[in-house]
N, C-alpha and C positions, 0 to 999 in steps of 0.2 A: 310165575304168573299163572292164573286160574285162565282156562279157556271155556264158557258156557255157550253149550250149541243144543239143541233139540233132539229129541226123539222118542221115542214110540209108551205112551204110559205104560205103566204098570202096576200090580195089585198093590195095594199097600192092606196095612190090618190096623186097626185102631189102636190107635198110639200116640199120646198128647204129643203135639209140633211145634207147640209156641216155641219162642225164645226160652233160653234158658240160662240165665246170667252164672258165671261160674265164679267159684269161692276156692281158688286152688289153695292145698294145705300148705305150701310153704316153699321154701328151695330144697331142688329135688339132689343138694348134694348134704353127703350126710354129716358132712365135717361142717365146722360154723362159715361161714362166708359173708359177704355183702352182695350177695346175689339176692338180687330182690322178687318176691314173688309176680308170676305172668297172669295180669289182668287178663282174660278171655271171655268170650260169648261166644253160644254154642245159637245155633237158627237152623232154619230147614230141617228140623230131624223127624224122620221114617222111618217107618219099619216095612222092608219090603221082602215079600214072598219072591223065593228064587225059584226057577226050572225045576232045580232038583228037592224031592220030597221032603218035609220036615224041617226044611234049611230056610233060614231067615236071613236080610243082610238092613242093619242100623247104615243111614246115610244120615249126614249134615254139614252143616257146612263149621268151623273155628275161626273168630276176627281177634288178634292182635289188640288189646286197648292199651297194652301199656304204651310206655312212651319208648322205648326201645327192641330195635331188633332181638328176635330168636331163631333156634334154631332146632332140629331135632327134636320137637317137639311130640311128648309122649301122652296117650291120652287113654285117660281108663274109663271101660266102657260097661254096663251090666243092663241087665232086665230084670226090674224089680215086679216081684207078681203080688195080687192083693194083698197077703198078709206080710211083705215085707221083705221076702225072699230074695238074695241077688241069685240069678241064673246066668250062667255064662261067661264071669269075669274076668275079661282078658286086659292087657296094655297094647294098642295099637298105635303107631306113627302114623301125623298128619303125611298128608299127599304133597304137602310143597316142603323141600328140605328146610325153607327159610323164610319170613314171615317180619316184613317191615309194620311199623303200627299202622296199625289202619287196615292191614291187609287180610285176606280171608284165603282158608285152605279147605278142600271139599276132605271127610274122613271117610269110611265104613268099616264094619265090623259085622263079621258072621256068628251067625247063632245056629244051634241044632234041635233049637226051642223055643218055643216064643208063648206061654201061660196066657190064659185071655185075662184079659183087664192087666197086664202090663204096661207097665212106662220105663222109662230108659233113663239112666243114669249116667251124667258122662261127665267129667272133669281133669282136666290138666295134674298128670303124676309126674310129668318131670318136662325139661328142656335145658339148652344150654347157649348163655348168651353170645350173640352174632353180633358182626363187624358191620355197620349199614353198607349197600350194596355200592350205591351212589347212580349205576347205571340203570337206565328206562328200557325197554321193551316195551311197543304199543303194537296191538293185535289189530287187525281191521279184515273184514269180506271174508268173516267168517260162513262156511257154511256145514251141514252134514246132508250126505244121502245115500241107500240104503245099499248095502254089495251085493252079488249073486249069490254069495252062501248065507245071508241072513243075517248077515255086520250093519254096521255103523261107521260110514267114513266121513273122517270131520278136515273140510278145507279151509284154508286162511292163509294172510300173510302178517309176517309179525316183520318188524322194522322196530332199529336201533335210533328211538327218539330222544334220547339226550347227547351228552356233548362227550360221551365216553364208548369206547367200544361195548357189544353186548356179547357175551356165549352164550348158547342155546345147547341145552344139551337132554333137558326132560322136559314135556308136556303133560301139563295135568288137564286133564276134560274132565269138566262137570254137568254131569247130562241132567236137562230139564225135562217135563212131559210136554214143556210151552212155553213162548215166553214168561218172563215171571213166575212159572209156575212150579209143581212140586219137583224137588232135587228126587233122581231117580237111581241117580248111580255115579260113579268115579272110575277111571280109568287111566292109567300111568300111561306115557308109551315115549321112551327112549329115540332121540334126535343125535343120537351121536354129539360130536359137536360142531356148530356151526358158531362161524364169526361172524358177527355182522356189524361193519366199521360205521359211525356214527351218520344218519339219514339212511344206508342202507335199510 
């Protein structure tokens, strides 16, 4: 599960944000299969200037449309500059291991470059099909506020809303500038594991 909570804007650089419907080239295994290709949309995507000099980082968010779970989902990312050029192309994995339909996983990718009049290229190079989860996690009284060195702490309770145990073991935050507003950043951060027996 995605957690969105608030904080502090930051520089973006002009770089087309619409949606971006994706046309993945096929199954990412190379032998024949019935592995069927991963319908996805790509939203939120920015390009945002980081702290350190010359360094770019692409944020957005990926939705799930097919009709079945994945998982390890691989995602190829470049900076295309006026005359055509990809600059920077790497394969980076989504932020959520696994990805029910319908569901949305925050990416980013670094650059050590960003050409003016860029736009950004992203699409599904691979994944591998997942088992649906069954069990619910529901978040609630989320908040974030700022630390003594200059962080970002993000509080909440999250409760085991279906009829199945839930493990908690990674958090994915997806930082806004505001509500609704521009994705600014991603942030992993390991819960160990926690059980939490159903209404928990």
């Amino acid at each position: 599960f995605t957690i969105l909570v608030l904080a502090g804007a930051g520089q973006r650089a002009s770089i087309p944000s619409s949606p971006i419907a994706l046309t993945p080239p096929g199954s990412p295994s190379p032998a024949a299969s019935a592995t069927p290709e991963l319908a996805a949309t790509v939203s939120d995507l920015h390009l945002l200037a980081t702290s350190t000099s010359g360094r770019w980082r692409l944020v957005g968010m990926l939705q799930n449309d097919s009709g079945f779970p994945a998982r390890s989902i691989v995602i190829k990312a470049s900076l295309i500059d006026g005359l055509g050029r990809a600059h920077g192309t790497q394969d980076i994995v989504a932020a959520e291991s696994s990805l029910e339909p319908g569901e949305r996983t925050p990416f980013e990718a670094f650059f050590t470059e960003a050409p003016a009049g860029s736009r950004a290229s992203v699409h599904v190079s691979g994944y591998l099909p997942a088992e649906a989860r069954g069990a619910a996690a529901e978040l609630s009284g989320l908040e974030a506020a700022p630390t003594g060195d200059g962080g970002l702490a993000v509080f909440g309770l999250v409760r085991a809303a279906g009829s199945s145990p839930v493990e908690v073991r990674d958090l994915v935050i997806a930082l806004r500038a505001s509500p609704g507003g521009d994705l600014i950043g991603v942030a992993l951060r390991t819960a160990g594991v926690t059980r939490l027996e159903p209404g928990q």
